[in-house]
Structure formats: C-alpha cells, structure tokens
KEKOLKE-35021 format. One line per field, with one value per residue (C-alpha): residue number from 0; x, y, z. Coordinates in Angstrom, 2 decimals, always signed. Example, Ala and Ser with C-alpha at 12.3 -4.5 7.8 and 13.67 -1.06 7.14 Angstrom:
<pts>
n: c(0  1)
X: c(+12.30  +13.67)
Y: c(-4.50  -1.06)
Z: c(+7.80  +7.14)
</pts>
This chain:
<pts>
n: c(0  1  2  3  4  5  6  7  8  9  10  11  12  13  14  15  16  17  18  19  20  21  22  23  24  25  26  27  28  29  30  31  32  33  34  35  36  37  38  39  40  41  42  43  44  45  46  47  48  49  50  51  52  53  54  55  56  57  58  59  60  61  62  63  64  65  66  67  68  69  70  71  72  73  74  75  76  77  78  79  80  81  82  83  84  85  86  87  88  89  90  91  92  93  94  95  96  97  98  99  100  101  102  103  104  105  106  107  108  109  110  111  112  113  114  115  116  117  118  119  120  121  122  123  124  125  126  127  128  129  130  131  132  133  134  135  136  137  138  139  140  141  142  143  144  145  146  147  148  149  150  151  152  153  154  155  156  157  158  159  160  161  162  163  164  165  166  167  168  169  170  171  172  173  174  175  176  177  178  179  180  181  182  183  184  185  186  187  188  189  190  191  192  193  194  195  196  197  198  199  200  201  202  203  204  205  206  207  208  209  210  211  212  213  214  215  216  217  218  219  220  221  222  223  224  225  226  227  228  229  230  231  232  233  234  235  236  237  238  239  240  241  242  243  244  245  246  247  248  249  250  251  252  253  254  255  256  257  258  259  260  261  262  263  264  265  266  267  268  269  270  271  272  273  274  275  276  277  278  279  280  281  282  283  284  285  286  287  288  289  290  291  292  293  294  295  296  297  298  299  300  301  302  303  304  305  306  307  308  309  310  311  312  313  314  315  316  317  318  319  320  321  322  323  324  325  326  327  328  329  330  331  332  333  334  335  336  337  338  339  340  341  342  343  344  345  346  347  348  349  350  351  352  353  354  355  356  357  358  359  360  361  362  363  364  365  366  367  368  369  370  371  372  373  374  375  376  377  378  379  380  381  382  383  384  385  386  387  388  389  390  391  392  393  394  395  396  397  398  399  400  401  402  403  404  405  406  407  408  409  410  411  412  413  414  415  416  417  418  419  420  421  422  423  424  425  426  427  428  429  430  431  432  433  434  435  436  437  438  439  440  441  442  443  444  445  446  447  448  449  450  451  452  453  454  455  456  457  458  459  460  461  462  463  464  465  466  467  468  469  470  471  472  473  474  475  476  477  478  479  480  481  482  483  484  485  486  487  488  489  490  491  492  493  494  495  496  497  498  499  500  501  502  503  504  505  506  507  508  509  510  511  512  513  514  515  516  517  518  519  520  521  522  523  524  525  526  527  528  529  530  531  532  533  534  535  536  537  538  539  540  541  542  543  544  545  546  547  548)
X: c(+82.36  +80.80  +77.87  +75.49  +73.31  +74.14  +72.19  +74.22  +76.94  +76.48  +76.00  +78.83  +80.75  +79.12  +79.57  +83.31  +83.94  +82.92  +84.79  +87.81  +87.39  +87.18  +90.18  +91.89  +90.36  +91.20  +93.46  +93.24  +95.06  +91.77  +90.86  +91.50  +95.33  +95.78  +97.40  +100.43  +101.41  +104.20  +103.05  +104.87  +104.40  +104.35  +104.93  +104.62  +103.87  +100.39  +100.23  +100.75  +97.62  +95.43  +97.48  +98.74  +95.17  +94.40  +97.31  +97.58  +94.50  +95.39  +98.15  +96.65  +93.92  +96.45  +97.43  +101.23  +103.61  +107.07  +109.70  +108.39  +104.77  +103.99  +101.70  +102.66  +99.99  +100.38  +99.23  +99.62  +100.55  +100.28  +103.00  +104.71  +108.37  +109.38  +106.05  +107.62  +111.10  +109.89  +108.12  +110.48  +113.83  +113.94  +113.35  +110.05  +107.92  +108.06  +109.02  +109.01  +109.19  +108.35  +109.55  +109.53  +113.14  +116.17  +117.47  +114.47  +115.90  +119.62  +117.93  +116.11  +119.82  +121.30  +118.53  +119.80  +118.21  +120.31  +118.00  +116.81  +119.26  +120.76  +118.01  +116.22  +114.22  +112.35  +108.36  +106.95  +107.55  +105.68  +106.74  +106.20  +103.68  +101.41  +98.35  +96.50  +92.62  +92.23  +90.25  +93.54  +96.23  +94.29  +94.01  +97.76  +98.61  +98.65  +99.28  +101.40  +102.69  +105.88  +105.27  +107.68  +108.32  +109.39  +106.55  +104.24  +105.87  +105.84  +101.78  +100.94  +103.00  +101.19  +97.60  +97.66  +99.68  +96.98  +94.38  +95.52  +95.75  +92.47  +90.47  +89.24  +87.06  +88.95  +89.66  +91.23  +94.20  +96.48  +96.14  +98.89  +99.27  +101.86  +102.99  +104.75  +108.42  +109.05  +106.45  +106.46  +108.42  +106.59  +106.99  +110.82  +111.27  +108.84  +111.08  +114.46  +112.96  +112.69  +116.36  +117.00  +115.50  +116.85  +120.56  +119.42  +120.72  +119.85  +122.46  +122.00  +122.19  +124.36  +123.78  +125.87  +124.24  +120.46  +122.74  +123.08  +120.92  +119.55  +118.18  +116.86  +114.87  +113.82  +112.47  +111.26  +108.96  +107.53  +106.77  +104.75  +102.39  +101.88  +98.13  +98.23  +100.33  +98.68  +100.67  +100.16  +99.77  +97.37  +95.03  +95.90  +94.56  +91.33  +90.72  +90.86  +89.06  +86.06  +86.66  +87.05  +88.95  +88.09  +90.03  +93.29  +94.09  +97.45  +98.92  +102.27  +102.20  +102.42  +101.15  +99.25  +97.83  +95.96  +94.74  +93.24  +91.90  +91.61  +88.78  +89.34  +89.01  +92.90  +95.94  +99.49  +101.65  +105.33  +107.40  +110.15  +113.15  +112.40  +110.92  +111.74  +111.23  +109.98  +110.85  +109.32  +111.96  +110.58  +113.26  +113.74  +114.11  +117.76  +116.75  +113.75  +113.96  +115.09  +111.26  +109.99  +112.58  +111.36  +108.44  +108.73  +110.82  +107.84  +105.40  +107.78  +108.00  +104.89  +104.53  +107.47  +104.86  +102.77  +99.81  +101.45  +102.75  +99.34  +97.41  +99.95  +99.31  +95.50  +96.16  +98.06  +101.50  +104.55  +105.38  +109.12  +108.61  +109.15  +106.41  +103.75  +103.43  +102.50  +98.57  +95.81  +94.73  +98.02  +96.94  +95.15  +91.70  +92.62  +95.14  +98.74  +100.99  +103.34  +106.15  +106.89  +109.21  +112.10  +113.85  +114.35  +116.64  +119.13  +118.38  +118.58  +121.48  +120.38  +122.33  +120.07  +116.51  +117.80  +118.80  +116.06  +113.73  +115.64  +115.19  +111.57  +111.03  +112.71  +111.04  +107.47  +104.85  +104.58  +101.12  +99.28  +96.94  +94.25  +92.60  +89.87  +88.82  +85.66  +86.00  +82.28  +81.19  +80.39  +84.64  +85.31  +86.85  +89.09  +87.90  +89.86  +92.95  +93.43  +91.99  +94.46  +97.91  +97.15  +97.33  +100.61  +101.61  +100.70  +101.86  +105.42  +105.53  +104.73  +107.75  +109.85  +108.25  +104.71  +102.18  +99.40  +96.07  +94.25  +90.41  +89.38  +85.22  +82.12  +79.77  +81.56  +84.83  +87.89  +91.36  +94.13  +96.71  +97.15  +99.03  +102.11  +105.25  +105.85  +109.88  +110.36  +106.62  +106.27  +106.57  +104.17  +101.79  +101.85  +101.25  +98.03  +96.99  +97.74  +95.58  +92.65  +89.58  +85.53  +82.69  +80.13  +77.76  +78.93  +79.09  +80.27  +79.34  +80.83  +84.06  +84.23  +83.52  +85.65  +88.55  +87.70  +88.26  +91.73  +92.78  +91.59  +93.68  +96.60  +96.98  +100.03  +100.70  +103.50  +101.34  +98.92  +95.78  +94.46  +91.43  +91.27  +87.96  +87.35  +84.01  +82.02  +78.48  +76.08  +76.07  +73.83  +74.56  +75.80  +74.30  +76.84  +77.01  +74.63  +76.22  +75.98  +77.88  +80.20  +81.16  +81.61  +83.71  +85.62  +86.58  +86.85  +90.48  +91.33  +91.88  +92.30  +89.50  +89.76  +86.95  +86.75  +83.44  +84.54  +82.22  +78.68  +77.11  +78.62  +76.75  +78.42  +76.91  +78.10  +81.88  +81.33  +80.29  +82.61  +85.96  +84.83  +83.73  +87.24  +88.82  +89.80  +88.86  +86.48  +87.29  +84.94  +87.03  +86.77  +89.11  +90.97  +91.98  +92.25  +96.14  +96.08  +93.70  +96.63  +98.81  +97.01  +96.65  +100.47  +101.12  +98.69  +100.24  +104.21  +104.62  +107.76  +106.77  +108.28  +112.27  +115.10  +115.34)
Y: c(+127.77  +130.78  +132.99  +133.85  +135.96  +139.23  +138.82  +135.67  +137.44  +139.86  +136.97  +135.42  +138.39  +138.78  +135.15  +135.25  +138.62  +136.33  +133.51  +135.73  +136.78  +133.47  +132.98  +135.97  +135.06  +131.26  +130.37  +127.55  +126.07  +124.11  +120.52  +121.43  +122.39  +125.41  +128.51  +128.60  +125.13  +123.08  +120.45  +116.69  +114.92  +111.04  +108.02  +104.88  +101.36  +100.35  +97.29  +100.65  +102.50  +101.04  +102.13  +105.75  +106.35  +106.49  +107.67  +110.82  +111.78  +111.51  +113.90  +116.61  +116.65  +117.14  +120.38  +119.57  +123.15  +123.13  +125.53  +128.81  +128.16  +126.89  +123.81  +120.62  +118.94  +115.32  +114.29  +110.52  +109.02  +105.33  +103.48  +100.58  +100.97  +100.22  +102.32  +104.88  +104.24  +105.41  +108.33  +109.73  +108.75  +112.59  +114.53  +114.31  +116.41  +113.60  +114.25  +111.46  +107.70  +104.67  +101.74  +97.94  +97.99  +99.56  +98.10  +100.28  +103.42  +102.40  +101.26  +104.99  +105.71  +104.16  +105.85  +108.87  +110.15  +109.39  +112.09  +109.69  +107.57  +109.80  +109.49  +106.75  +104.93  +101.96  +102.37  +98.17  +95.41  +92.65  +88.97  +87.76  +85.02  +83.00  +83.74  +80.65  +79.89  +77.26  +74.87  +74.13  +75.24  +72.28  +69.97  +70.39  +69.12  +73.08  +74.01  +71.01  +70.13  +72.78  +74.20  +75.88  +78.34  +75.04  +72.79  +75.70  +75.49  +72.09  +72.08  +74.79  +73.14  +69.61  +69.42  +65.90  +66.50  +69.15  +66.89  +64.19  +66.46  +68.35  +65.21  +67.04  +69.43  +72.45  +73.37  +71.52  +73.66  +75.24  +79.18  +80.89  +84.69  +87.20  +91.04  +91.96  +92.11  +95.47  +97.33  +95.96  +94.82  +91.41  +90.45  +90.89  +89.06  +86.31  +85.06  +86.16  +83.89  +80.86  +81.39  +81.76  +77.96  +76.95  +77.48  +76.47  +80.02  +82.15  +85.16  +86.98  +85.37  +86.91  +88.09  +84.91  +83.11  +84.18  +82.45  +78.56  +76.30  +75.06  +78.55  +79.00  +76.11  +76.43  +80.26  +78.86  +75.84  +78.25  +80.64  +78.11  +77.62  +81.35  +82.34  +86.13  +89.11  +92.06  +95.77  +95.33  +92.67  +94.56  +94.54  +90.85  +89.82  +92.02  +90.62  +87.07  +87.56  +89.15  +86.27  +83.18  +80.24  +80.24  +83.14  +81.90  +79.52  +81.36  +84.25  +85.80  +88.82  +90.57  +89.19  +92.24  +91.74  +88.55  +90.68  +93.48  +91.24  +87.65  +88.26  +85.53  +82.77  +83.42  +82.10  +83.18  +79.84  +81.21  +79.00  +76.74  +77.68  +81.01  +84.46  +88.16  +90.61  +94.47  +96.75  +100.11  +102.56  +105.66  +108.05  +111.83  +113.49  +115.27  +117.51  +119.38  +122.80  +122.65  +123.43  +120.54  +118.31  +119.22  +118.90  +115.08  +114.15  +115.05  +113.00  +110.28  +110.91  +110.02  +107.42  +105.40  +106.91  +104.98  +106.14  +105.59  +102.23  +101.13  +101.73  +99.76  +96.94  +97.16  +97.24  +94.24  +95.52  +94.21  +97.57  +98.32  +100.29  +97.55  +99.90  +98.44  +94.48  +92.26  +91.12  +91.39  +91.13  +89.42  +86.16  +82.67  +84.39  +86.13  +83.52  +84.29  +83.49  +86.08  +83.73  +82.94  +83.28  +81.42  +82.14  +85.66  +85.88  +88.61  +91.88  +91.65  +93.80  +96.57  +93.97  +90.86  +92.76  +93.68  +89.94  +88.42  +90.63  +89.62  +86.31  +86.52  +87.84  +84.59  +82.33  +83.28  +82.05  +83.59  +85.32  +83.98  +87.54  +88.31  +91.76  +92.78  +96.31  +98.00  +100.05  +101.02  +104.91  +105.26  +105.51  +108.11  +111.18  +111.42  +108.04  +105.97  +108.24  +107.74  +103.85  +103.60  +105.67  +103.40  +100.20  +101.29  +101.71  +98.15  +96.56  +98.24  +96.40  +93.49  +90.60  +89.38  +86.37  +86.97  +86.42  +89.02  +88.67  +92.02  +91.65  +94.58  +94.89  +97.42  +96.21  +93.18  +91.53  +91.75  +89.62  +92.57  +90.38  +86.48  +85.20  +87.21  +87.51  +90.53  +91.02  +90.67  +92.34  +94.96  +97.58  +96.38  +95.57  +99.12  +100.73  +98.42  +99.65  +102.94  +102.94  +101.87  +104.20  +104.14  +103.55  +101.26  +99.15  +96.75  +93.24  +92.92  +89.05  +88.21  +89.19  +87.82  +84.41  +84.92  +85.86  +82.93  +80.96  +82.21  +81.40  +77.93  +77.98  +79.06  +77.90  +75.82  +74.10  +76.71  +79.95  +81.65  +82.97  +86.27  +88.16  +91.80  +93.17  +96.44  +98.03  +101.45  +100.25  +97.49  +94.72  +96.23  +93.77  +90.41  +86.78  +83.99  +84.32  +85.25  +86.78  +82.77  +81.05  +83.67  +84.09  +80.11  +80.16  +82.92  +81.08  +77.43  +77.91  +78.67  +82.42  +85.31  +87.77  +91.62  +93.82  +97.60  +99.51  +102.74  +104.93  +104.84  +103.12  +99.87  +96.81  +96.75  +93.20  +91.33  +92.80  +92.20  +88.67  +87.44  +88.84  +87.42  +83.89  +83.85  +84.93  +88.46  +91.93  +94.48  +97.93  +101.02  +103.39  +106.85  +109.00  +110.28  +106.29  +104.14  +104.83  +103.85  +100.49  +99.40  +99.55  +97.44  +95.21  +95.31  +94.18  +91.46  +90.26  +90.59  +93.48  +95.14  +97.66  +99.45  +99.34  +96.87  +96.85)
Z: c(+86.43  +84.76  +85.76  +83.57  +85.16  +86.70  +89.88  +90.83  +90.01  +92.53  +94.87  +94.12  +94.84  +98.31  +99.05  +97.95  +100.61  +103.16  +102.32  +102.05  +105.65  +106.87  +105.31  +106.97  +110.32  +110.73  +107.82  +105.22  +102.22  +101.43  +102.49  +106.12  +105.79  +108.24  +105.90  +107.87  +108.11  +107.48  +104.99  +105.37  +102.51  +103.20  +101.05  +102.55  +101.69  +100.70  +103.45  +106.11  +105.58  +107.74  +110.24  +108.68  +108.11  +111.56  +112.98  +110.24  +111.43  +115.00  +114.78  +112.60  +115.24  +117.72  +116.08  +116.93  +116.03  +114.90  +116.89  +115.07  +115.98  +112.57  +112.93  +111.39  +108.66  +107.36  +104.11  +103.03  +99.87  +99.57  +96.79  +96.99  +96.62  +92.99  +92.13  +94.22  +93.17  +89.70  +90.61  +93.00  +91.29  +88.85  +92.67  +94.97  +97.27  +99.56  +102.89  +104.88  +103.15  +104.41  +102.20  +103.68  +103.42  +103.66  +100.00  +98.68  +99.75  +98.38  +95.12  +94.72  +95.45  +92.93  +90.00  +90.97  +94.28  +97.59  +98.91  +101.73  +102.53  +105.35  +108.37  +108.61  +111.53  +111.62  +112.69  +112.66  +111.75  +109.92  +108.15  +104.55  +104.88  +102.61  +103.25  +102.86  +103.67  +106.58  +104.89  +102.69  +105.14  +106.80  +104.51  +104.25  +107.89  +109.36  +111.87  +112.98  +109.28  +108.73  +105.05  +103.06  +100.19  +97.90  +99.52  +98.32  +94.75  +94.08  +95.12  +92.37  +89.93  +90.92  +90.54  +91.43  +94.26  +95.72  +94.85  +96.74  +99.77  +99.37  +98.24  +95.48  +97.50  +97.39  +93.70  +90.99  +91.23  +94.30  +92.70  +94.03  +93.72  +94.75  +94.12  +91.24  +91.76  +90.11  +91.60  +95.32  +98.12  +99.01  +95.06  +95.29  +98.08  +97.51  +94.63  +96.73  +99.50  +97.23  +96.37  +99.98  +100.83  +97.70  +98.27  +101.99  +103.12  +106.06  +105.20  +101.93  +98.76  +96.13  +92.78  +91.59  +93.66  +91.54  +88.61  +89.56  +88.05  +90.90  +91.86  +88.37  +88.32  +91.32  +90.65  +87.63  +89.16  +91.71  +88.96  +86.92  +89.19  +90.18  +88.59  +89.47  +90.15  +91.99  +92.33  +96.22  +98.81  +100.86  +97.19  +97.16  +100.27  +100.32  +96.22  +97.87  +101.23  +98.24  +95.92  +97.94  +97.26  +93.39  +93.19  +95.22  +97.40  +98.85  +98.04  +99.77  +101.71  +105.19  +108.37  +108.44  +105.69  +106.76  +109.83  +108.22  +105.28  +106.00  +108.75  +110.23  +107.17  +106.06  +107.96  +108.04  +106.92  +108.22  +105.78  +107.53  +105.62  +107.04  +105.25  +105.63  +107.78  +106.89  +109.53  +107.57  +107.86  +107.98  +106.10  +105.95  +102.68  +103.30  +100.56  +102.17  +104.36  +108.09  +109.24  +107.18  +108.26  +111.85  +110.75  +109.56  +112.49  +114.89  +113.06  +112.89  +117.07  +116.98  +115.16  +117.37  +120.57  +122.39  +120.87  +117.43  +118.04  +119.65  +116.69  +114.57  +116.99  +116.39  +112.93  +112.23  +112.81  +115.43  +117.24  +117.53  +120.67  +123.51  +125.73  +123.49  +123.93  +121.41  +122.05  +119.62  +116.70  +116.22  +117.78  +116.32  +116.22  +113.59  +112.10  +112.70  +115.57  +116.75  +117.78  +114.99  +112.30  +113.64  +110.86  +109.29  +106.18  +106.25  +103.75  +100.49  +98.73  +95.24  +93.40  +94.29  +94.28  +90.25  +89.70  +91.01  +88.87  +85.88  +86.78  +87.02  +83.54  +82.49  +85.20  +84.72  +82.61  +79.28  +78.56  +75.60  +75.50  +73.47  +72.81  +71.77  +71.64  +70.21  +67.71  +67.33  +66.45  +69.99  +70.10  +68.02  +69.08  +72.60  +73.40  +70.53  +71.16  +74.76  +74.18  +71.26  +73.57  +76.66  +74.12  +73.12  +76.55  +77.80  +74.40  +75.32  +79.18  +77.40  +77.58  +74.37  +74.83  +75.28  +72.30  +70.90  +69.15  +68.43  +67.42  +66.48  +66.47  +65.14  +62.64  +62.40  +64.60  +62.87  +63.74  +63.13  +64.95  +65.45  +67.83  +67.56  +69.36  +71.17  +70.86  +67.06  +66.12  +68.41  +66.05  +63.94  +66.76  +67.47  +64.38  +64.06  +67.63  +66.32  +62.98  +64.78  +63.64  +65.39  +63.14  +63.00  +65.40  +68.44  +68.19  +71.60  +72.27  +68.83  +69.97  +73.02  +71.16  +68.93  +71.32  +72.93  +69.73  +69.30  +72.85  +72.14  +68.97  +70.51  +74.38  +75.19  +79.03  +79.08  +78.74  +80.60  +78.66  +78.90  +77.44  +77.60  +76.95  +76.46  +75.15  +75.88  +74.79  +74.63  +71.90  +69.14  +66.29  +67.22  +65.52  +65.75  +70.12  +72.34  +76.11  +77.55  +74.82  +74.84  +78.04  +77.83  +74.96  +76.72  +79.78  +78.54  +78.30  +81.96  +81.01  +83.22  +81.90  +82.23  +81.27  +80.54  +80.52  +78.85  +80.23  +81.42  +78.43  +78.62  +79.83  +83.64  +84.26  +81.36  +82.09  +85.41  +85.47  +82.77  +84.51  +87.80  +86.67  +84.57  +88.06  +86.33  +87.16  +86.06  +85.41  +85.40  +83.19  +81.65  +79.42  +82.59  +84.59  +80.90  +81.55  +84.94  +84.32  +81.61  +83.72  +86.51  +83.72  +83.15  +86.63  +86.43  +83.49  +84.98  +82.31  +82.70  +84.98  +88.07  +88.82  +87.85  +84.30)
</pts>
C-alpha cells in the first residue's frame, strides 16, 4: 500500500521502528509463529479436523521445544488423500501426513514420492458407515433389521421398493450420496466395499476380482442409484444435516462424521457384510531435516497422549491409546454404537483402489449437463478469461460418455452446443468455450428456461441432469420467463442445479433458491475461487479428478 502524504510517511516510519523491535524482542514469523521455530507442516484428512483443530491449538499453546531449544509450531492443512496424492506426488512441504489408510501412502508411492512411506503410526480410528436419518433407517426395520451395502443399492435403484417401506412419507426416492472415489478415501472404499459383499469376501479383493461380472453389475446397480458425489465426507454429512432429507436420505462416510454432523437426527447403519476401517496413520516425511522430523514426531507424541487421544474421543473418533476408553459422544444419543462393526474388511491393495476407480467411471451414471454462461458486457475483461480457462478445465474432467449443451446468453440466449458427447467433441466443445466474447444485456431467466428446455429434450432414465448456471448480474432484458417459470422449467427434470454469482452484482437469491430447491449448490465466486468452484463442480459430477487414472 502506498503513502501519499509525507506526514504519514513519517508515521509509518516511526510505527515500523517499533514494530521492528518487537520483532527483535519476542520474535515472530507473522500469524503467531515464534521466529525461531520449527514449522510442521500437516496434511491430514478432512473428516480429522475437528479434532486437529483443537488439538493443534493445544500444543502450540503448550510451547513444546525440540532438543536445541527451538520451539515446535503446527500448522494444519486439511485434503483428502487423492486431493493430496495430486498435490504432493512432484515433492511437498508436508511434514507429517495423515491419510485414512495405509494404501494412500503406497499409492503417493507409486506417482513418484515414497517420501512417507518409511514411519508411520496410526492416531484413531473410525468405520465407513451410511449415514442414514432415523426416520428412514426406521422405516427400514433399524436398528433390529441388519442392512447392507447391496440392501442399500437395490433401495436407490427401486423407488417402489423404498416406497413400500417408507409409505410414501419420506421422499419419492432413497437419494444416496457418497465421496468421490478419486479425490477421497470413503469414495474408494464405498465402491471397494460393495465388491467386498459382492464376492461375499472378508480378505481383500483382487484387481481380477473388480473384473467378474458379478462385481460389475453389482458396482454398477449401486452406482445408479447414487444422486451426489461430494470431495469429502465430512462436507457430505454437514450439506445433509443443513439440507434435510430432500437433499439425501443416506450418504456413506465415517462414524465420526455422523457425530460431529448428524446432531443427533443421523444414524450410523454399520452394513452386515461388514465395512472398513481407517486407522489414520500419521506418517513422517523421510525427506525433511532431522529437527523437523523431531519436530513432527513430538506432535505426533501428542497426539497418541492422553490429552490427544481424549479430544479425538470428544470429537467423534475411536482412540487407539487403550488409556482412553471408549464413552461419549460415541454412543446411541448421538446415533452410532461403538460395538459394532463385526466385520472389518481387510486393506485394500494400490492395485484395487486404481481398479475400482476405473470401474466407477464405467459404473456411474452418465451426466446429461447443460451450461449456460452469461456472456453479458458486465463479463468483459479478466472475468470472461478466467470464466472461459475454468470452462475448459471442467469440460476436460468431463467423462467420454457424458453429454454437453452450452447456452451462451447477453441480449439474447444463444444454444452454442446441443447435446453433445464429450469423448468424440471435446475439441470442438472447447474452442466454442474458448471464443466466447461479453457484450450485451442479461437475459438471465431466459436462459435458465431455456436450459431447462434442453434438459427436457434430452433426459434419458440412464442420465443424470445437470444445470450449471453461472451469471455476474441481474436479469436486465428477459420476456419469454419470468424468475418463477424459470426456475420451474429448470427443475422439472429432476436436475441437480449449480449456480455461480460472479461477483457482487449478481442476484444471490435467485441462485440461491434455484440450486437449493433443485438439491444443488450455490457458489459465491470471484476471479480468484472460479477455478476452485469448477472443480467442486467436477467432483459433484464424478469428473475425472484426483488419482487413478
């Protein structure tokens, strides 16, 4: 920030001789980090930071030193493991990681970084569940009815089937949701689970074994009834706890998970065939100096302390120190039962985690998508070039099979692509995406209609529509829909709806309402997140995104 005037300058100056002898006197890298101190650097799995975030703090307040007198400062970085995987694979400042699994570690391995493979401790422990609300765990004979990962399947497959259970009073449809299996843990092993009580298996399944039929249609079945893919569970169950049943009526992740979000309403189903275990490893980067090595090693100490292992317990997690007993919050007030699983699936292998992702790209639901994007004056400039880049980006997750529409709107909506498919048109989808140019007024509601219109056109059983919406201003021109028949044209086709408001001049509400009565999401973007909001998008859509292929 400049100065203008010379008398603030001098200020400044003054102000700045101070600061500097603060600095001399008690240290400081800024944000609290003492000047001295031995930074750990921590990745760790998004269903963890409840607990990291209170237990980080707790040990930088104890001012803990290394041998040399040098104390020891925590910083936490939240990723799921494929996101991880991806940005640690080309080296890392990481210090200390803390996957779900071991096989996470060994696939980083395997792109190129074995960097953590050589120390590694578990920290808790918590089971893949499904995360059901009562009402419908319930109506489904729970908790003395045994469900399963195939009972689950064949229910959001079956809308008669869930019907008859529910009696019609809890949705016409069991919506199902899990993680996507490139980007997280609980994704991977929701599908590896199915082809666990598919081949009726307790030990690991086998890369072959991903291959029989059986498995494949089984993978497949489960798939078609899956309505949404989040990048983490812990997102998943606080987006359903907000949402309510509408939203999702299950949706698999950790037992933890339906602690620290469920509050109460959600219950852990622990399927009979039996479900996985994460036991966090906590792994030292091999790679890092012999004080910051130290350095991770005593936070890890800690963590596997009573004080550690206590606040794990509080929040949600099984301690793995047998000083700490089980007791609450993991108990039926807050839906889970900690004697269970009975049955816990041996690990997965790198070579099953990459099948079973290739599988998924071939068991899931093709997406029917429609975009439309504004193109108004209001774009021009840095706006329509990032808008237009992170296009490209999400147009290149897409899958071979997945269909395109591109409308295109200003002074008047325009249809630049119908109904395309991805693997043969790509190209040309992208140079369209690419020759986009702002001008003109915003016929935001026409659009929408209009996208609407083409997802009526073109739904099939098979598909899943989606609408993309993404606009920076306020409809200034529309005369064939109004926001109310809009919206209704928009979700009359059982589409997932995601909305963009590009900035500060958009019209929040309309985004807003339309992605959450279409059980979507709203975005509040700017030039600096569109990238990251694509690919949220890409996740939610089962783009190819994260590790595997």
């Amino acid at each position: 920030m400049s100065l203008k005037k010379y008398s603030s300058l001098i200020l400044f100056i003054a102000i700045l001789t101070l600061t500097s002898l603060a600095c001399g006197v008690f240290g400081g890298l800024g944000d609290g980090i003492p000047s001295n101190a031995v930074v750990v650097n921590v990745t760790a799995s998004k269903s963890l930071q409840p607990w990291l975030d209170t237990a980080v703090t707790q040990f930088n307040d104890a001012e803990i030193e290394t041998a040399d007198g040098n104390p020891v400062y925590v910083i936490l970085n939240p990723a799921e493991a494929g996101q991880a995987i991806t940005d640690m694979a080309g080296g890392t400042d990481t210090t200390l990681w803390i996957p779900d699994q071991q096989v996470w570690v060994n696939i980083l391995a395997d792109q190129g970084n074995p960097d953590f493979q050589g120390d590694c401790q578990s920290v808790a422990q918590s089971p893949l569940v499904i995360g059901m609300w009562q009402d419908a765990a319930a109506a489904l004979g729970w908790p003395g009815l045994p469900l399963g990962w195939l009972d689950i399947g064949s229910l959001a497959a079956d809308p008669a089937a869930w019907n008859y259970y529910s009696g019609g009073e809890l949705g016409d449809n069991f919506r199902m949701g899990h993680t996507h299996p490139g980007l997280s843990a609980t994704g991977a092993n929701t599908l590896l689970a199915v082809v666990q009580a598919a081949q009726s298996k307790t030990n690991a399944v086998s890369a072959e074994d991903i291959q029989q039929p059986i498995v494949q249609a089984s993978v497949g079945a489960f798939e078609g009834g899956v309505t949404w893919f989040s990048q983490d569970s812990a997102d998943l169950g606080a987006t359903m706890t907000e949402r309510g049943i509408n939203y999702l009526t299950a949706g698999v992740m950790y037992e933890s998970d339906v602690v620290n979000y469920g509050g109460g309403n959600l219950v852990a189903i622990y399927p009979l065939e039996g479900t996985f275990m994460a036991d966090f490893p906590a792994c030292v980067n091999q790679s890092a100096s012999g004080e910051e090595v130290e350095a991770a090693l005593l936070f890890r100490d800690y963590l596997l302390g009573k004080e550690g292992q206590q606040a794990a317990l509080e929040n949600g997690l099984r301690p793995v120190n047998p000083d700490v007993p089980l007791g609450s919050p993991l108990d039926e007030a807050h839906g889970v039962d900690p004697s269970q699983p009975e049955i816990i699936f041996a690990p997965p292998s790198v070579k099953t985690v990459y099948a079973v992702q290739d599988l998924w790209q071939e068991a899931r639901k093709d997406v029917n998508l429609v975009m439309a994007l504004d193109t108004s004056g209001s774009m021009s400039g840095s706006k329509m070039s990032n808008m237009r880049e992170a296009a490209v980006q999400f147009v290149e997750q897409m899958g071979d099979d997945d269909t395109i529409s591109i409308i295109a709107f200003s002074t008047e909506p325009t249809l630049l692509v119908e109904h395309a498919q991805v693997g043969p048109n790509r190209n040309k989808i992208i140079r369209a995406i690419e020759q986009l140019e702002a001008d003109g007024d915003t016929t935001l509601f026409d659009a929408i209609g209009d996208a609407g219109m083409v997802l009526s056109a073109t739904s099939l059983p098979s598909t899943a529509n989606a609408l993309v919406v993404l606009t920076d201003g306020q409809d200034t021109r529309s005369y064939r829909y109004d926001e109310t028949t809009a919206v209704n044209e928009a979700i009359a086709n059982n589409a997932t709806v995601f909305t963009i408001a590009y900035g500060y001049d958009a019209d929040d509400a309309v985004l807003s309402s339309l992605a959450v009565r279409a059980n979507g999401k709203f975005f509040q973007g700017d030039e600096a997140s569109i990238d990251a909001i694509y690919d949220e998008m890409s996740a939610a859509f089962g783009g190819n995104v994260g590790v595997g292929r």
